[in-house]
C-alpha positions as CSV (number, residue, x, y, z in Angstrom):
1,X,113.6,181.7,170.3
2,X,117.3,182.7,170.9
3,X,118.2,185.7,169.1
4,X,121.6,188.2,169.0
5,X,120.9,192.1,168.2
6,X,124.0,194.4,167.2
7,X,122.7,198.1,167.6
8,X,124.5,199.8,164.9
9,X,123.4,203.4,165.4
10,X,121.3,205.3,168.1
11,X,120.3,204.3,171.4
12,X,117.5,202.1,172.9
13,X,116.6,201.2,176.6
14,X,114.9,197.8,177.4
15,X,113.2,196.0,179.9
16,X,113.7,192.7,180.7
17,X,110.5,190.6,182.2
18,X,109.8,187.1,184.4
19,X,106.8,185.6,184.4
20,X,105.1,185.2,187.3
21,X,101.8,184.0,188.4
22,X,101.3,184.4,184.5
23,X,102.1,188.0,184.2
24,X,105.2,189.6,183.2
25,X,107.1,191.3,186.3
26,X,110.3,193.7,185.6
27,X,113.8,192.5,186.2
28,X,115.9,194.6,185.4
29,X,116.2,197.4,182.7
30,X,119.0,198.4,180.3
31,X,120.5,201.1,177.9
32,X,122.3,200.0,174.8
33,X,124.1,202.4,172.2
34,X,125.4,201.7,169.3
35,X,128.6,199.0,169.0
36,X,126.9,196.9,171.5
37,X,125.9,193.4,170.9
38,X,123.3,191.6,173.4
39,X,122.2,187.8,173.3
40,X,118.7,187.0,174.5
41,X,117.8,183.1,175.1
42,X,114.6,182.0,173.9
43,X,112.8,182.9,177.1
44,X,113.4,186.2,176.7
45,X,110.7,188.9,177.5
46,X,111.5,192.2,176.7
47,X,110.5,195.8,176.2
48,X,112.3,198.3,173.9
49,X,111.9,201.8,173.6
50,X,114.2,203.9,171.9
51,X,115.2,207.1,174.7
52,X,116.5,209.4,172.5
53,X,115.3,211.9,169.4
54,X,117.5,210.3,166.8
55,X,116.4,207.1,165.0
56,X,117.9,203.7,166.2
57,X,118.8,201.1,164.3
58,X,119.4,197.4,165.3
59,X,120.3,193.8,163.6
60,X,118.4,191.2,164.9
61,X,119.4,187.6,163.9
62,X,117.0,185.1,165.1
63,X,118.0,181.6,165.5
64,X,115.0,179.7,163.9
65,X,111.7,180.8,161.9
66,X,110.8,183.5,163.4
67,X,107.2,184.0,161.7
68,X,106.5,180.4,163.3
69,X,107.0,180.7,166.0
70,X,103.9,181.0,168.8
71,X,104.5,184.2,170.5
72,X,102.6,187.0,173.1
73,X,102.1,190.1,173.7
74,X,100.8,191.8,177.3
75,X,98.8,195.2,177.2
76,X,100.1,196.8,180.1
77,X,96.9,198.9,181.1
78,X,94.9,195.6,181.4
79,X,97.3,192.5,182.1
80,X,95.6,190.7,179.1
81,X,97.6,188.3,177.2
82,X,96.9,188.3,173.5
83,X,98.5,186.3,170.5
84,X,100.9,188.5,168.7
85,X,99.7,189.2,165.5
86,X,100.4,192.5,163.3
87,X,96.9,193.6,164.2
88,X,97.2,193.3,168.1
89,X,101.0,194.3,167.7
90,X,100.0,198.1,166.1
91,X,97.1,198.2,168.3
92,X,99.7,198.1,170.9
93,X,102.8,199.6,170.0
94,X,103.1,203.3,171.4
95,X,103.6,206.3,168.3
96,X,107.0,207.7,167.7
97,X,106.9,210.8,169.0
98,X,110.1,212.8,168.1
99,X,109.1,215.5,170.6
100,X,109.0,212.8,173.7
101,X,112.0,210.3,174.5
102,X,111.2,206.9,175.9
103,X,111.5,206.2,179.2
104,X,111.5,202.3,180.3
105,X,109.0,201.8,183.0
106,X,110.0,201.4,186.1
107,X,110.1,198.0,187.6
108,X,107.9,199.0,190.6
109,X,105.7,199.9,188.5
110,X,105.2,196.8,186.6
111,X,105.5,194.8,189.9
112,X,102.6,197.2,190.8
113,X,100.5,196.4,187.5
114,X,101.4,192.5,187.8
115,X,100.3,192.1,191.4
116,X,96.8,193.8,190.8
């Protein structure tokens, strides 16, 4: 599903994804700060991560029901594709660490983890 974010304070990095062979492979990676506005189309894969030690925050207005929608998620120490649901979601998601910034992976290394 189509969807515009605004990031209205902070900054976040993402990682933009292809699939291929079934797998998601890095494409290219960004930085965003705050006053930018990004479109993604409804084949959008992405990664966010926030970079920084302050909070970000971001808008996102989706362009359909979003909760309907049939979507995935990768884990990226095994490949496997699951259903996203809150459950595999949390199990997922990385903790906030205020100590640590994000750093988007690298796309060798995901062309590494895709082609294993």
């Amino acid at each position: 599903m189509a969807t515009t974010i605004a990031l209205c304070s902070g900054t976040e990095s993402a990682a933009y994804f292809k699939l291929r062979q079934g797998k998601p492979v890095a494409t290219v990676t960004r930085t965003y700060t705050a006053g930018d506005i990004v479109f993604l189309p409804a084949d959008a894969i992405h990664a966010v991560g926030n970079p920084g030690v302050e909070r970000s925050v971001a808008l996102h207005v989706y362009y359909g029901n979003l909760p309907a929608m049939k979507r995935n998620l990768w884990d990226t120490d095994s490949g496997e594709t699951l259903p996203f649901t809150d459950e595999n979601y949390f199990r997922l998601a990385q903790p906030l660490d205020p100590a640590k910034s994000y750093v988007p992976p690298e796309q060798t290394q995901w062309a590494e983890r895709a082609s294993a």
